[in-house]
C-alpha atoms as a printed R data frame, in Angstrom:
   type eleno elety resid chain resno       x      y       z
1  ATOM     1    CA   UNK     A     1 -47.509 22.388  95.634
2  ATOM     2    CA   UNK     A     2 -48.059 23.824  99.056
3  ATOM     3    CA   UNK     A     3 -47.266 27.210 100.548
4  ATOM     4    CA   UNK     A     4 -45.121 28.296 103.840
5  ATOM     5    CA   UNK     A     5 -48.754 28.652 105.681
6  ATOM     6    CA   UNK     A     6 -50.196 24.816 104.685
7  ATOM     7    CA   UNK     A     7 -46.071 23.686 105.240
8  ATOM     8    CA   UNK     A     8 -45.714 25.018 108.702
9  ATOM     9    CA   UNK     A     9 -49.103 23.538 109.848
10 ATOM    10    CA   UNK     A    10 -48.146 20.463 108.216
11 ATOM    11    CA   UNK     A    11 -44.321 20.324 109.801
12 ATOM    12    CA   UNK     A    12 -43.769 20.767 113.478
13 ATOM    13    CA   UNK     A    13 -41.462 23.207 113.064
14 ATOM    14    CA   UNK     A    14 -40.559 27.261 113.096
15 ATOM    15    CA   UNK     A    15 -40.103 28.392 109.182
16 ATOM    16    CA   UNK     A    16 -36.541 30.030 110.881
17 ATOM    17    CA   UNK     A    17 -36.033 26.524 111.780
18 ATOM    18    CA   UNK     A    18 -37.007 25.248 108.389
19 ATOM    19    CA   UNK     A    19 -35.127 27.814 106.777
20 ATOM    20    CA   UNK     A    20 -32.352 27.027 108.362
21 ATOM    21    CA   UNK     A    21 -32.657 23.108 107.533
22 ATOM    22    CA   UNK     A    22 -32.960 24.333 103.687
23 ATOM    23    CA   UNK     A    23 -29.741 25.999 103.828
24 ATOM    24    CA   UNK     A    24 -27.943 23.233 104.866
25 ATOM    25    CA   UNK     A    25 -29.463 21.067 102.188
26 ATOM    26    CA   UNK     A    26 -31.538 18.727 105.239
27 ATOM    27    CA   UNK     A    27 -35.064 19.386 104.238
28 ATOM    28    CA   UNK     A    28 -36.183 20.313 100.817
29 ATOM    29    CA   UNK     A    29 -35.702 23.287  98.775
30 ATOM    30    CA   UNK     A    30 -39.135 25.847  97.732
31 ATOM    31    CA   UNK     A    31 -39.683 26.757  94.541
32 ATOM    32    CA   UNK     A    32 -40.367 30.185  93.268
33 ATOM    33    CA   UNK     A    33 -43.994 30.623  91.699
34 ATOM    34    CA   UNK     A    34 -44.067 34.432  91.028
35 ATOM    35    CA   UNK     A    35 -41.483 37.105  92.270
36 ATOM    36    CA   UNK     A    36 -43.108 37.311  95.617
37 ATOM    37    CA   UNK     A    37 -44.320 33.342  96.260
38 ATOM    38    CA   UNK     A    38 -42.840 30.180  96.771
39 ATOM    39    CA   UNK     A    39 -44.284 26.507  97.132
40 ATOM    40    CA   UNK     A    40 -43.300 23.265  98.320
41 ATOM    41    CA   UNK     A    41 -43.322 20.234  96.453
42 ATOM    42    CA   UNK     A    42 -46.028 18.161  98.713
43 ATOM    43    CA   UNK     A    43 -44.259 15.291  97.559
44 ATOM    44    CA   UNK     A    44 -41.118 16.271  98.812
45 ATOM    45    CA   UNK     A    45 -41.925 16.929 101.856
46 ATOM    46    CA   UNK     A    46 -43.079 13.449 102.752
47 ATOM    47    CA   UNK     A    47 -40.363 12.024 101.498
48 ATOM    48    CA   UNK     A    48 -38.705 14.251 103.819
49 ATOM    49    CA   UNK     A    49 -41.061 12.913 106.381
50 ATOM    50    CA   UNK     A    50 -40.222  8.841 105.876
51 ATOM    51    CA   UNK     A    51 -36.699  9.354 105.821
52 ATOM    52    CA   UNK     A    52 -37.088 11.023 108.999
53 ATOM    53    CA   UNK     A    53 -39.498  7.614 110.429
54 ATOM    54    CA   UNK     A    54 -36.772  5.601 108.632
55 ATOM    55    CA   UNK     A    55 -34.073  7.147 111.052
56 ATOM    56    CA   UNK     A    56 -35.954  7.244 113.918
57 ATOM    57    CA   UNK     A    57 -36.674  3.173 113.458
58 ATOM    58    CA   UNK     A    58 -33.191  2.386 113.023
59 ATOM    59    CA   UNK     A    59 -31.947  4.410 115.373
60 ATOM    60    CA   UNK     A    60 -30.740  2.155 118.824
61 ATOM    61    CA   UNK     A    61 -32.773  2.056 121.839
């Protein structure tokens, strides 16, 4: 698992933007790991990642 700091200098992206992308179900979901911490399934996330390289490739020039 990975944590919002290791995520966000992982993904190019604000965690508001992030956030935002979880709540409409487009990136994935963190997991609580106490009351105050969540984490980020690592593999997830770059599953996340190839779709996104999968779209981009098919996507018309």
């Amino acid at each position: 698992m990975i944590s919002w700091r290791q995520l966000l200098r992982t993904i190019p992206l604000s965690r508001t933007t992030i956030e935002i992308k979880i709540k409409q179900g487009s990136f994935p979901r963190p997991y609580p790991l106490t009351t105050l911490k969540v984490g980020f399934f690592l593999d997830e996330i770059v599953e996340w990642q190839h779709q996104l390289v999968g779209r981009e490739a098919n996507r018309p020039r």
